[in-house]
Structure formats: structure tokens, C-alpha cells
N, C-alpha and C positions, 0 to 999 in steps of 0.2 A: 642371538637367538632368532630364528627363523619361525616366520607366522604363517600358517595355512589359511587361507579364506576358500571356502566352498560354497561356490556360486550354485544352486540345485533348486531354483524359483526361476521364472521368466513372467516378468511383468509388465503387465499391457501398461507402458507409458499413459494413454490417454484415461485409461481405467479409473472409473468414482463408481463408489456403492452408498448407496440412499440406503437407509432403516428406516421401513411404515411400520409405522408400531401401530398396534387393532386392540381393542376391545375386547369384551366378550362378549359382547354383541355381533362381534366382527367388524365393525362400524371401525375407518378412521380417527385415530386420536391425534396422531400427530405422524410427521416425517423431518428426519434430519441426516442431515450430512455426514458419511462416515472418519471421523479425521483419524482414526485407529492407527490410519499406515503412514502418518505425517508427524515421526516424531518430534521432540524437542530437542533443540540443538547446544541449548546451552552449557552439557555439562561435554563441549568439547574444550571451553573460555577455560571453565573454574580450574585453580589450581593452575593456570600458565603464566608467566610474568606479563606485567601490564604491555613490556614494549613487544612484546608478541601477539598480542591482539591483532593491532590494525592488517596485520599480514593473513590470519587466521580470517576475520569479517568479512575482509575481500572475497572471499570462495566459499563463506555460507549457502550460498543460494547461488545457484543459475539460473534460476528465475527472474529477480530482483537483487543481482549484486550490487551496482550501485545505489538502491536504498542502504543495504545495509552496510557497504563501507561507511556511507557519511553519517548514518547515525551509531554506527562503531565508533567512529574516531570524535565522533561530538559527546559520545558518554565516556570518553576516554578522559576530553577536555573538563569536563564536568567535574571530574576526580579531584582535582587541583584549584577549583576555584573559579568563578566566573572568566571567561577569557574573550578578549574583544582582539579578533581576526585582521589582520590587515586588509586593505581594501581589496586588494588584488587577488586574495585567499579565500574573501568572500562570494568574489564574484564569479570564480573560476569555478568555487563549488557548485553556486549557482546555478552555472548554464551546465555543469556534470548534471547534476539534477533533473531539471529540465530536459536535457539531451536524455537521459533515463527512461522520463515518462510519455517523450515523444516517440520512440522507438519502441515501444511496447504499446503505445496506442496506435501506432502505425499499422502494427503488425497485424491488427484486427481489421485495417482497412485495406489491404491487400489483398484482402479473399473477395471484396465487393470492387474494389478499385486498384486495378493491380500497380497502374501507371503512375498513380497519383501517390500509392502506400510507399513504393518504393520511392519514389521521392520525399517524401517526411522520412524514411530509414535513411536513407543518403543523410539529410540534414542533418541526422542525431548522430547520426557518425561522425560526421565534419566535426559537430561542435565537442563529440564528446576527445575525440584524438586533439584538439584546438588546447583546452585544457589538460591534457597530460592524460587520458586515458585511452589511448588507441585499441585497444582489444577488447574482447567480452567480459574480461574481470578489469575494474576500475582501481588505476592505480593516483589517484590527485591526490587525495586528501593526506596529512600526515597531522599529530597534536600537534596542535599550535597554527597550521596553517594551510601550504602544498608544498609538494617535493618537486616543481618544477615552474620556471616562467611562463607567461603565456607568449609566443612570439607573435608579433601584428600581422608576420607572412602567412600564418595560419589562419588568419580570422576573413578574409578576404574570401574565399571560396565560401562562407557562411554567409557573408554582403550578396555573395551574387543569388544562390538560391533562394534566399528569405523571400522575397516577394511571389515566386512563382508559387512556391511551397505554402504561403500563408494563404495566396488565394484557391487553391487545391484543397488546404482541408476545412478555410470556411464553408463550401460546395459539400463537403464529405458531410459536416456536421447539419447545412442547411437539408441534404437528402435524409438524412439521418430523421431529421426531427418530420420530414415533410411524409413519411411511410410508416406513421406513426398508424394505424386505425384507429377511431373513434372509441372501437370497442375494446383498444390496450390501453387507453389511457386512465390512468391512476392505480394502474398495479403494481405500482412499485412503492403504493399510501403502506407505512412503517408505525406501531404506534410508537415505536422507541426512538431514542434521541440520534441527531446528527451532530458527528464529532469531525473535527478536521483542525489544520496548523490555520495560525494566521499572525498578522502583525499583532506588534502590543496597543493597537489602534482599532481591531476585532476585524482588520477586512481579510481573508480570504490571503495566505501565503502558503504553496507546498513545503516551503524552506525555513515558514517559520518559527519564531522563538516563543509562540506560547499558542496554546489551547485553546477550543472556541468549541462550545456546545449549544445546540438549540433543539427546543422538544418538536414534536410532531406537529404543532401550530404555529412554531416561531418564535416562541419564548426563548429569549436567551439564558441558556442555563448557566454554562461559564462563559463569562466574557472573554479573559485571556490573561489564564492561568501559566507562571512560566514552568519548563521542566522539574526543578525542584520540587513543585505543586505535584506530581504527582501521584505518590501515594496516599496521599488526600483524597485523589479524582477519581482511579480506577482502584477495582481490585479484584483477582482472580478468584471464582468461589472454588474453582481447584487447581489448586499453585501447582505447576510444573507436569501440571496432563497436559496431553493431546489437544483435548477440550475443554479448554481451561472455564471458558464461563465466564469471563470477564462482565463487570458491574462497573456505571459510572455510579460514583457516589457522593451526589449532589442534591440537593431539595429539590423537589418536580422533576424528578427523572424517573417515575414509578417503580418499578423494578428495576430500575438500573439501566434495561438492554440499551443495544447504543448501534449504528453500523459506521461504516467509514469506509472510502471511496469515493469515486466522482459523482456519487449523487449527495454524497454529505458535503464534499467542497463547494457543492454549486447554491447547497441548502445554506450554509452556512452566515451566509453574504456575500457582497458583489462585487466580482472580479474585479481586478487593477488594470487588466489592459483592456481597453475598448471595443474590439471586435467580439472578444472575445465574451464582454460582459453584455454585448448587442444581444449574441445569441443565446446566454445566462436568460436573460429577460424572457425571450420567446419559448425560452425549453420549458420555465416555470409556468408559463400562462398555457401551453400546450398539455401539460402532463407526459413529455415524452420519456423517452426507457432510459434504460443505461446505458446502450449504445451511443445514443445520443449525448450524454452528459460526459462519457468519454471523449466522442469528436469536439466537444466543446471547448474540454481541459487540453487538448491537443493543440487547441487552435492559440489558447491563452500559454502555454509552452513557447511555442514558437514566435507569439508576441515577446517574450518574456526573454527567448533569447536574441531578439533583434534588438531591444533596448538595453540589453547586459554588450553586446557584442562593442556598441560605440562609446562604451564607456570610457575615457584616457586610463582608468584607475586600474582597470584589469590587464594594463601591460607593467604596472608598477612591480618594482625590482624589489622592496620588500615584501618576502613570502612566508615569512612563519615569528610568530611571538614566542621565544624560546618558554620552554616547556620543562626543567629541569626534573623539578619533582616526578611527573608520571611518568619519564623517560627513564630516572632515573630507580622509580621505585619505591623512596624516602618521603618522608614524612605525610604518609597518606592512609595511615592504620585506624580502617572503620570506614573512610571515606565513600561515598556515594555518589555515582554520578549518571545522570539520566540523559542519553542521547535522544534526538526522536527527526523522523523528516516524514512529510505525507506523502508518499508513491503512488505509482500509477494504479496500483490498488487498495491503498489507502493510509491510513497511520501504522507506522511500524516506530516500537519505541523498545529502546537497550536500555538495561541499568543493570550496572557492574557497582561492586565492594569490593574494594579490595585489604589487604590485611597488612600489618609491618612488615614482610617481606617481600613487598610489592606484586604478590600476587591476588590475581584475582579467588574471593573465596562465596562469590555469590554471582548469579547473574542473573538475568529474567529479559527473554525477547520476546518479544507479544505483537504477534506478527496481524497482518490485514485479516488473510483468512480463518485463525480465531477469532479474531471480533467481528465481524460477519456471521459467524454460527446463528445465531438469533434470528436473523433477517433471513439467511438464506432456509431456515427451516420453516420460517411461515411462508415462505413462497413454494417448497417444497411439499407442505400440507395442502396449500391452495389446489396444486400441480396432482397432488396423489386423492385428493379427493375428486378430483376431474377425472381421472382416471379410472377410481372405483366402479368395476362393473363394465370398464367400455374398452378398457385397451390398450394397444399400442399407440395409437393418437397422441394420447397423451403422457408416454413416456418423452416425448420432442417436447413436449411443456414442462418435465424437469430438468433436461436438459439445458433449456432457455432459463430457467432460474437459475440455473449453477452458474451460464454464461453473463448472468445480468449481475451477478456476485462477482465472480473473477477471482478463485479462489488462485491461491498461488501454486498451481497443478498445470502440470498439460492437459491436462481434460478440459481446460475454458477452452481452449484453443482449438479444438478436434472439430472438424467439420461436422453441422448435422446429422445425425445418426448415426455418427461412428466415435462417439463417445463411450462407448463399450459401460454402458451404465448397465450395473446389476443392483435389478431392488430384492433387498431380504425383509423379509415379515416377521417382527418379533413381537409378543406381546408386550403390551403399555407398562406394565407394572416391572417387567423383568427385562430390561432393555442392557444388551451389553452392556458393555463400556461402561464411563464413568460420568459423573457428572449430566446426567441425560437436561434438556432441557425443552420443553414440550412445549409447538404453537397452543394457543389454546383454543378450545373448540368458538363454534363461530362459523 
């Protein structure tokens, strides 16, 4: 049978619309992010057999593929039972990882430093082809481990540029924090909690294996919760929208709201590699932006993969802890498994069910840019009451909110004022969409 698709829209790639919701006063109540045209992707999973997942994940997103291959194939793993990776398997994910969130923080430093960005993208390339993923969709990871060795002849072109490359974006991150004004600093004070991975130890891991939450002062909410903890942690107040609304659901987290991204990794606690937690230090005693906290995570990346690179264990020739059941289908009716990794835009977490026929009959992705909605609308509100009455000025200061969010969109990316942002004016009470969620006045 033959299927017709009729293309009849032309869409401004860069294109974001804000909703300022008014009063009847007229008076600002709130602004928020329109996520209408950014569906959900999961009911492409539901109903496909499990071993056709990890091939599916891979090409979820052009945006962040390798976020979501490796938290694909780690909620894959989950299905079957705690599984402990071989050494070689972990480390190769690793620096996939890392190589990820270098090449996408790079790419922001290209438009200010052209010489230098493209040197951090060279490095993420090197390392991300080193481990088995030479192209823009990410092929390492498979259940149970990778589908390929690392060879040592590879990793040598990653020896030579490390140093140049590390000293380049500690410089990008020191400019970063140093053209901060006085008068941006602390506009990015959240009352809601910062979420991010980290060790089972609470420090600060993009890779890793549990949960770490702190409120707007520093209280540690959850110390370090594993994957399985999580429908305990969060919970969507509108399962399978757009905008979903996600809540953490912990004591002292007020309302729940929560954001995630490199300013919650940095909030979290303090970095593991040195340089990088040098400048951890300075960003927090600064109040610098999100720019800044990205150049930071960039700099602790490329630490991250200079110390994965000399590893002996990541040329190791055992590559995968056989995986019968999820490959095979069997004996996994009901099962549940929660994948999760923190990318260069923040927490992204999978969880798959799957049924006795080995297929999957549930899914839930709960991507960075829904759990942002919170954060990015009070910055929005800030942005749209600045505006009230005066102009285009300060349409570039919503802009700069969307950019300091880093929604998973081409619009973060768009140069100054060709964000093609269209604001609509809806009243407060009758606000499209679903699930509306209002800064509050203030």
C-alpha cells in the first residue's frame, strides 16, 4: 500500500512563540513557552519488540542523539535486572557522552570564538568516532555493553589535541564569566529545586547512576536516588502532553518545580575534575549566566575525557554482558526499566514496560526542555514585563531567556534577533493549551 504525505507548511526552523497571558487589568500575569509544536515521541517505541528499540533511539532527535541512544539502551538494560557493564563498555560510553556534550557546548562557542569552538568540535568528533560512533547518529552502545572495540590507534589523535583544546575553553569559560555586568548578576536566582546525575557518593556525574536534588539554598533534597527511585521522585501533572508539568516529589521541594541543565549540574556539587571545578568555584561566587556554566561543563568534559582516554581498561576485549532475556524478549512481562543520562541540556530520562510478548506497551521520555518549562517561564515573565509598554528592546531579553534555558529547538541557536520569536496575547484564565503553568506575580 502506498502512503501519500503532503508537505503544505513551511517552518521557520529557528521559530519559538511565547504566550503573555494579561489580566483584565491588562497588567502581565505570566509568560510561557509555547511547547504545542514539540510533540511527544513515545508512541513511535510502544508496541515495537524490545530488540528494536536501541536502532529506533538512535534517530529520536537530531538534536541530542546521543543523549538519547545511551539512555535508550540503559532503560533497555533495566528491563532485565541490574547489569554491571564491563569495563571497556563503560568507558567507551563515557567518553560518547562527554564527546556529546562537548560538541554541542562547542557549537555555542563558535559564534564568539570561531578558532577555538571549532577546536573543541574537532575533539568531540575524534573521541566520539574513537568509540564507535563516527557520524551524527550514535551507534556504541548495544544491551549489555558496545558493538565495537576501542582501538589504541584511535585514541592518539585525542592525546594530541587534549591540551590545546583544554587550554582554549578554560579561556572561553574565563571570558564567559569575566563579561558578566554587575547588573546580570543573579538572574538566573530559581525558587525551585536543582536536579542533576551524580555518583552514589552525591558528587556531580553527567553519566551517572543516581539522582541528586538541592533547593534554591542548598539543601540537599535527594541525596542519590537510583533509577528505579524514580516514580517516587518525579511525576508529570499531565502524563504524555507537550507540557507535561513535571513535579519533583520530595519534602521541601515546595511545589515541586525543579530545572536541570548546567546550571543545576554546577548547583548540585562540586565537580570531579579540577580545572574545571577551579571555575565551578568562581561562577558560584560570581553569579554568572548560563553561558557561563555551559563553558564550564565543557571544560570539565574534556577533562573527563583526557582521564577516560589513558585508561588500559577501555581497550579491554570484553565488550558486552550477554543480555538474553531483553534481546530475546522472554521472561519480562510487566517489567520496568528506567534509563536516564544528563546532557548538555540537562536530564533526559526513558522508561519502557514492556509486556510477555516482548514488546514494549508503555513508554515515557521526559526530555530537558519539559522540565525547564518552569524556569524558562519565570524568566519569560521577568523578560515580558520589561517589555510592557516599551518595546522591541526587550523582545532580545526573551530571547536571551530561551538562550539561557537551551530548549532542545533550533531557536537556542539562532543568532540575536533572528529568532523569529512571535509573542501571542492570551488572556490568563483561558490560556491555550494544556496544563498552563503561571510564574507568579512578584
Amino acid at each position: 500500500m502506498t502512503q501519500r504525505v503532503v508537505l503544505d507548511e513551511i517552518v521557520n526552523p529557528f521559530g519559538a512563540r511565547v504566550l503573555v497571558e494579561r489580566g483584565r487589568d491588562r497588567g502581565i500575569v505570566a509568560a510561557r513557552f509555547d511547547l504545542a509544536g514539540m510533540p511527544r515521541v513515545e508512541h513511535l517505541l510502544i508496541g515495537r519488540p524490545v530488540e528494536e528499540i536501541p536502532g529506533l533511539v538512535e534517530r529520536l532527535c537530531g538534536v541530542c542523539p546521543a543523549a538519547h541512544h545511551l539512555a535508550g539502551v540503559r532503560a533497555l538494560e533495566a528491563l532485565d535486572g541490574p547489569v554491571k557493564l564491563p569495563a571497556a563498555a563503560e568507558l567507551a560510553r563515557r567518553m560518547l557522552h562527554h564527546a556529546s556534550a562537548l560538541a554541542t557546548n562547542a557549537g555555542r562557542s563558535i559564534t564568539t570564538d570561531r578558532e577555538h569552538g571549532v577546536a573543541m568540535r574537532r575533539l568531540a568528533s575524534a573521541t566520539s568516532a574513537a568509540v564507535g560512533s563516527p557520524g551524527h547518529f550514535p551507534v556504541t552502545a548495544v544491551p549489555g555493553g558496545i558493538a565495537a572495540p576501542v582501538r589504541a590507534t584511535a585514541l592518539q589523535p585525542i592525546r594530541e589535541q587534549l591540551p590545546m583544546v583544554l587550554d582554549a575553553a578554560i579561556r572561553i569559560a574565563e571570558r564567559e564569566m569575566a563579561a558578566v555586568p554587575p547588573a546580570a548578576r543573579g538572574a538566573l536566582a530559581f525558587d525551585g529545586a536543582d536536579v542533576a546525575l551524580a555518583d552514589c557518593e552525591g558528587r556531580p556525574d553527567v553519566f551517572g547512576a543516581c539522582l541528586r536534588a538541592v533547593s534554591a539554598d542548598g539543601t540537599v533534597l535527594v541525596g542519590s536516588a537510583p533509577p528505579e527511585a524514580w516514580e517516587s521522585l518525579v511525576a508529570e501533572q499531565n502524563p504524555g502532553d507537550p507540557a507535561p508539568h513535571p513535579r519533583l516529589l520530595v519534602d521541601g521541594a515546595g511545589d515541586g518545580s525543579y530545572r536541570v541543565g548546567p546550571v543545576a549540574q554546577l548547583r548540585v556539587g562540586r565537580l570531579t575534575t579540577p580545572r574545571a571545578a577551579e571555575l565551578q568555584q568562581r561562577w558560584g561566587q560570581t553569579g554568572a549566566t548560563a553561558a557561563a556554566a555551559r563553558a564550564v561543563m565543557a571544560v570539565h568534559s574534556i577533562e573527563a575525557i583526557g582521564a577516560l582516554v589513558d585508561r588500559p581498561e577501555l581497550l579491554g576485549t570484553e565488550l558486552a554482558e550477554p543480555r538474553g532475556t531483553v534481546a530475546a524478549g522472554t521472561e519480562v512481562d510487566g517489567s520496568v526499566g528506567v534509563g536516564w543520562v544528563d546532557g548538555p541540556r540537562g536530564l533526559l530520562v526513558h522508561r519502557y514496560q514492556v509486556g510477555e510478548d516482548g514488546r514494549l506497551t508503555a513508554a515515557q521520555i521526559l526530555t530537558p526542555t519539559a522540565q525547564n518549562e518552569p524556569w524558562l517561564a519565570v524568566l519569560l515573565t521577568a523578560a515580558a514585563r520589561g517589555m510592557d509598554g516599551r518595546g522591541e528592546p526587550e523582545v532580545l531579553a526573551m530571547e536571551n531567556a530561551i538562550r539561557d534555558v537551551d530548549p532542545c529547538l533550533p531557536c537556542s541557536m539562532a543568532p540575536a534577533g533572528a529568532m523569529g520569536l512571535v509573542i501571542d496575547e492570551v488572556p490568563a484564565r483561558q490560556s491555550p493549551g494544556s496544563g498552563d503553568v503561571l510564574a507568579k506575580e512578584g
